[in-house]
C-alpha positions as CSV (number, residue, x, y, z in Angstrom):
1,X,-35.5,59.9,39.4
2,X,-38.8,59.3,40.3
3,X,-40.1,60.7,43.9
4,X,-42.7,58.6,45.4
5,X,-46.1,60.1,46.4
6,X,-47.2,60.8,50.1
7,X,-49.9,58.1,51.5
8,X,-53.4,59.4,49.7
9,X,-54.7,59.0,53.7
10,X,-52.0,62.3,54.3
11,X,-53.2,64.0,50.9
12,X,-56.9,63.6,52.1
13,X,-56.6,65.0,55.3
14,X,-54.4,67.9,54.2
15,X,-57.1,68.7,51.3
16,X,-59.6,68.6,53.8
17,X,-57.8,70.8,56.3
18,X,-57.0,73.0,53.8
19,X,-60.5,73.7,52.5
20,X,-62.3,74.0,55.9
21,X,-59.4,75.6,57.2
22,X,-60.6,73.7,60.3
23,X,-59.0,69.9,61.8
24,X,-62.1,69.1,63.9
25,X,-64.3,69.8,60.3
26,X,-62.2,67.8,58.1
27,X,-61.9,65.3,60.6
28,X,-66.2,65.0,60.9
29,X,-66.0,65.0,56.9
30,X,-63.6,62.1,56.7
31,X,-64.8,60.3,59.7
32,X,-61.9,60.2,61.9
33,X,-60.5,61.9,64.9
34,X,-59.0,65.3,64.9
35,X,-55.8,64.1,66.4
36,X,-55.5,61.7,63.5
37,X,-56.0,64.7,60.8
38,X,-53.4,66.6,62.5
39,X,-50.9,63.6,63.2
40,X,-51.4,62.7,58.6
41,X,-50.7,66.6,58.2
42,X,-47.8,67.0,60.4
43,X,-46.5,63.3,58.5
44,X,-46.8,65.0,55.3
45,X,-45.1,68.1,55.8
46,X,-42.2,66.0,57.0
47,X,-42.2,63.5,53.7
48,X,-42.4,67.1,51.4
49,X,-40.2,68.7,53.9
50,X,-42.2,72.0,53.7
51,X,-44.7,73.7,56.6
52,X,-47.9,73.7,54.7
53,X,-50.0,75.5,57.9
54,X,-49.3,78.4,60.1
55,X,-50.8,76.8,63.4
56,X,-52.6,79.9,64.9
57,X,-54.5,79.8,68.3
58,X,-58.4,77.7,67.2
59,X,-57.6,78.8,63.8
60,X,-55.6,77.6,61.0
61,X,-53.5,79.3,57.4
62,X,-52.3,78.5,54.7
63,X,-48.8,79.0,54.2
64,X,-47.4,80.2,50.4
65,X,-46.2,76.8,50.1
66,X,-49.1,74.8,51.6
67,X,-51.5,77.3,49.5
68,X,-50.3,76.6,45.9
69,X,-50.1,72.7,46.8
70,X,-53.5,72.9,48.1
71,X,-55.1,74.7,44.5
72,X,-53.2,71.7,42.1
73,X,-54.4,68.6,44.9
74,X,-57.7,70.0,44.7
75,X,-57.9,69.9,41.2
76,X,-56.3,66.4,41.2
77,X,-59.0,64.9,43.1
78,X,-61.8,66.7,41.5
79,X,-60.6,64.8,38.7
80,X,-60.7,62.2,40.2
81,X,-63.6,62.1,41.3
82,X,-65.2,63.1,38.0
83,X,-63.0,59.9,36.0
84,X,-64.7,57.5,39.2
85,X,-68.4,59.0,38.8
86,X,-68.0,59.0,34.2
87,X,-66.5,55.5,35.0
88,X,-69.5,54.1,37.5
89,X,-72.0,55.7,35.7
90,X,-70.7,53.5,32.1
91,X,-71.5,50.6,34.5
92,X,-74.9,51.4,35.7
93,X,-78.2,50.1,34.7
94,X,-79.4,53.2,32.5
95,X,-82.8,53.9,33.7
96,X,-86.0,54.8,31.7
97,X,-88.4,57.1,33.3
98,X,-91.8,56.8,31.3
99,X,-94.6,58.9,32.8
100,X,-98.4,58.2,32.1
101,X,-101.7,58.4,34.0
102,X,-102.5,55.6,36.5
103,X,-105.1,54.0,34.3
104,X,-102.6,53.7,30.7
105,X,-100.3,52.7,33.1
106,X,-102.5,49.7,34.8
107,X,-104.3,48.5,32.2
108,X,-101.9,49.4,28.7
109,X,-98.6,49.8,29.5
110,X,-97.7,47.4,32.3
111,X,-98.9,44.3,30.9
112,X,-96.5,45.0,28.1
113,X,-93.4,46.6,29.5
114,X,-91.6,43.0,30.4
115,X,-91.6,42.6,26.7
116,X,-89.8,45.7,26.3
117,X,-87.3,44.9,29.3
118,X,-86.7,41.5,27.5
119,X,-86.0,43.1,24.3
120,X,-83.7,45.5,25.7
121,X,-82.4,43.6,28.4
122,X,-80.3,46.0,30.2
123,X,-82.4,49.1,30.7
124,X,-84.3,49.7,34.3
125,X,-87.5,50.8,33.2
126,X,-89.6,52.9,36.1
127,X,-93.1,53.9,35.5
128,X,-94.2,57.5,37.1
129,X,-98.1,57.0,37.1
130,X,-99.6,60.4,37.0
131,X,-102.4,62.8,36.1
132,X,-101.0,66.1,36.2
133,X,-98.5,67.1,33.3
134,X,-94.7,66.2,33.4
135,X,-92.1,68.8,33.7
136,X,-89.7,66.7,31.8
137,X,-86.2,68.2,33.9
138,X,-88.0,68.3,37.5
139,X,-89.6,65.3,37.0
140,X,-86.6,63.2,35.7
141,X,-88.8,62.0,33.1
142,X,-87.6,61.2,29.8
143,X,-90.7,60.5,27.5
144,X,-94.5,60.1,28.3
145,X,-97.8,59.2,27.3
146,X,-100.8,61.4,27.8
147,X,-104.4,61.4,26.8
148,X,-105.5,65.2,25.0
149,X,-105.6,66.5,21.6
150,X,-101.7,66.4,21.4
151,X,-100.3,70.1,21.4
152,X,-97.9,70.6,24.2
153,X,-95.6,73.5,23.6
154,X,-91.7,73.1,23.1
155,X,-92.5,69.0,23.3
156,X,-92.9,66.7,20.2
157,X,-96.0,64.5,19.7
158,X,-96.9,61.6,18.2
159,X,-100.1,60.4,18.1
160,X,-100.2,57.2,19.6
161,X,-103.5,55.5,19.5
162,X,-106.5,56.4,18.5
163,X,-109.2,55.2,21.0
164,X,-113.2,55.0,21.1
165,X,-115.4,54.7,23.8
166,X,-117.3,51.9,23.8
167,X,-119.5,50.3,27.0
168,X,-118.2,46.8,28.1
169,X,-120.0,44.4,31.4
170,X,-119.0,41.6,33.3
171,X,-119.3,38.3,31.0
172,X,-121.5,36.7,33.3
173,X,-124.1,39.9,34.0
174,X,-124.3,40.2,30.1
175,X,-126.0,36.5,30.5
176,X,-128.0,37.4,33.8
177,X,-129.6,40.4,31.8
178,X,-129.0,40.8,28.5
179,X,-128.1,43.9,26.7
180,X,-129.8,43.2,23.0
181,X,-130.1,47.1,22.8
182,X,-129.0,50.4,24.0
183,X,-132.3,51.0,25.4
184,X,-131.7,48.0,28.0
185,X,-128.6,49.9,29.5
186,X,-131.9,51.2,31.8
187,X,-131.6,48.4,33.9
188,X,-128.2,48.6,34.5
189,X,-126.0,50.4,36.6
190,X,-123.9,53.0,34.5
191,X,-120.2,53.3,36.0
192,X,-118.7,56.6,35.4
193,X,-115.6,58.0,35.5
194,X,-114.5,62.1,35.8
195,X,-116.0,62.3,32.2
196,X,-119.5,61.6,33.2
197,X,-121.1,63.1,30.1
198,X,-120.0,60.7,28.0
199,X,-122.2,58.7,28.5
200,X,-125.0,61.2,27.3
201,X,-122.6,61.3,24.4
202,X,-122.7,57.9,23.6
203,X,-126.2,57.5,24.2
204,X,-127.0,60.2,21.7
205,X,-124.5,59.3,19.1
206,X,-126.3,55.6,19.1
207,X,-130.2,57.1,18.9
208,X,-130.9,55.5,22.7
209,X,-134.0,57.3,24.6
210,X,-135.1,56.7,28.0
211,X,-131.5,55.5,29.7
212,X,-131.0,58.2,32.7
213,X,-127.3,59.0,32.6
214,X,-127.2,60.8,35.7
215,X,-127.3,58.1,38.1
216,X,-124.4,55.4,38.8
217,X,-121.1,55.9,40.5
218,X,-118.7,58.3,39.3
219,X,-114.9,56.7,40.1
220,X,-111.9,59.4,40.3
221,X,-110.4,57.7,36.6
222,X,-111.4,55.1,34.2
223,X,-109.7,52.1,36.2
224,X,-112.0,52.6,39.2
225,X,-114.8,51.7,36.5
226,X,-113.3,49.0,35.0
227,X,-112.8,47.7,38.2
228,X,-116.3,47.7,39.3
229,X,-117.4,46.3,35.6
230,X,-115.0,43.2,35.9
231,X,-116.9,42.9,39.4
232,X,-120.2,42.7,37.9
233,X,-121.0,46.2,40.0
234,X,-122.6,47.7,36.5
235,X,-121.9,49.2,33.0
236,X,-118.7,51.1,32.3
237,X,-118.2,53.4,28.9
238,X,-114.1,52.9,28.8
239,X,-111.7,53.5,26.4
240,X,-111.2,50.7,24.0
241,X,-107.4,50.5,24.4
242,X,-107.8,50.4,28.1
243,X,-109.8,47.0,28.2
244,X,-108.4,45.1,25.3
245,X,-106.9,42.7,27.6
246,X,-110.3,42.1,29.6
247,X,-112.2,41.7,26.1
248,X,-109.7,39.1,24.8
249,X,-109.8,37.3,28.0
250,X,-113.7,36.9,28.4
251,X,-113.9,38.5,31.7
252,X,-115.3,41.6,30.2
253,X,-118.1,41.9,26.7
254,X,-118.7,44.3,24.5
255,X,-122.4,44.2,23.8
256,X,-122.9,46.8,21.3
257,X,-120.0,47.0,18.4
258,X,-120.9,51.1,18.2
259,X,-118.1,53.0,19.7
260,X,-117.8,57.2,19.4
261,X,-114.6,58.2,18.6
262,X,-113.2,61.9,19.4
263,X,-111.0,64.3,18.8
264,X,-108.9,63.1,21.9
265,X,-106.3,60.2,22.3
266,X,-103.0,59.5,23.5
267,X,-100.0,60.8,22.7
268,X,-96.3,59.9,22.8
269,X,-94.6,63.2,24.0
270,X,-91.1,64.1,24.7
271,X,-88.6,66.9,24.4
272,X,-86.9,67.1,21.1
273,X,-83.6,65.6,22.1
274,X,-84.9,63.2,23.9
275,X,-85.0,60.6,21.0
276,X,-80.7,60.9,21.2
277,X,-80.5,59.0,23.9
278,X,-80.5,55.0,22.8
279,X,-82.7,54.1,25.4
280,X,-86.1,56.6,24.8
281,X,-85.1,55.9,20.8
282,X,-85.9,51.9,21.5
283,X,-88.5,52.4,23.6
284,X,-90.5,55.1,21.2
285,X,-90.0,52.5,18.7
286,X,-91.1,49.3,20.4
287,X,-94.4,51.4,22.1
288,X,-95.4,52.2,18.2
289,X,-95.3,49.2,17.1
290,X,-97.3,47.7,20.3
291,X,-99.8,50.5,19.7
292,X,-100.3,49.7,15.9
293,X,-100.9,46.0,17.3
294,X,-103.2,46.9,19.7
């Protein structure tokens, strides 16, 4: 024959009792009154018909009986708890952590990720925008994309897209003042961002004399300068990648077709094992092929 279990509301407040060895602590835990904890233990030793506490003055014990039923109920609803978390978890979203600098992540990845969540409908996709570098288990990032000549130890990297730097201007300054050489950049404003010898770089690469490259505004990262370019504030020396949206538009030209590549460019980087999980697989996959696009 079958024997029916106690109320869970009496197994609670006995496991609780048990491992604080303290009512008035497993009654804070569980939200009720100490009188209640007491009055569900007391019910339960009636319905098993055994004394599972020695009631000592402000302190309570186990009794042999009440300590081996204690060790098996906690076990039970540790399991428990572990089949409802594996269960809930199943149901959830699963979430994507992608981390990349504040500019990739403004003007390159952003305008593109709602064709990855449409694709994949079904993943939560969060974007950590960030310039220092990502400590993939304190972070709670699972893959990222960073700008530098790719060799991160322990991490795998794929070379995402190789960029040049090219100057670009506000479509309607380009007409106030033209820019038919390099040499005519001297009557611009030059917008700079951390990097500011690149435009010295660029300037010598081309063969231009006579542009000072020490004046302009220097902006804390490349979409400070891009900002100030699509306002018609001056002349910004960008990453291509980073403005391929503003040149398609119109709102931002090209004038001279001569970029200068280097030995830098971003990166795809994740742990090895990373790529086991369904979600980082698909979204490695779908960011290649956006980057051979782009």
């Amino acid at each position: 024959m079958m024997t029916s279990l106690p109320p869970l509301a009496a197994l609670r407040a006995f496991e609780a009792a048990a491992r604080h060895l303290s009512v008035t602590l497993a009654a804070r835990e569980l939200s009720v009154t100490p009188g209640a904890v007491s009055l569900q233990v007391r019910e339960l030793e009636q319905a098993l018909g055994v004394t599972l506490f020695e009631r000592r003055p402000r302190q309570l014990a186990l009794t042999e009986d009440g300590s081996t039923y204690f060790s098996t109920l906690r076990r039970a609803f540790r399991m428990m708890r572990e089949a409802t978390e594996e269960l809930t978890a199943r149901n959830r979203m699963p979430v994507l952590t992608v981390s990349c600098t504040p500019t990739f992540a403004a003007q390159w990845l952003v305008p593109r990720i709602c064709d990855f969540e449409q694709l994949l409908n079904g993943i939560d996709v969060r974007i950590s925008a960030s310039n220092r570098l990502t400590d993939f288990v304190s972070d709670g990032v699972d893959i990222a994309i960073r700008h530098g000549f790719g060799r991160y130890e322990g991490l795998a990297s794929e070379r995402l897209i190789d960029d040049e730097l090219v100057p670009v201007v506000n479509a309607a300054l380009a007409r106030k003042r033209p820019l038919a050489t390099p040499t005519d950049l001297s009557a611009h404003v030059l917008l700079h961002d951390v990097q500011r010898l690149d435009w010295q770089l660029w300037l010598e690469a081309v063969g231009a004399e006579g542009v000072e490259t020490t004046r302009g505004p220097v902006f804390v990262n490349s979409n400070g300068a891009i900002e100030a370019a699509r306002a018609g504030d001056g002349v910004a020396l960008v990453r291509l990648s980073l403005v391929s949206r503003e040149l398609a538009e119109g709102v931002l030209v090209a004038p001279f077709p001569i970029g200068i590549a280097t030995d830098l460019a971003y990166h795809l980087v994740y742990p090895p094992s990373a790529l086991d999980r369904p979600a980082v697989a698909a979204f490695r996959a779908w960011i290649v092929e956006q980057a051979r696009g782009a």
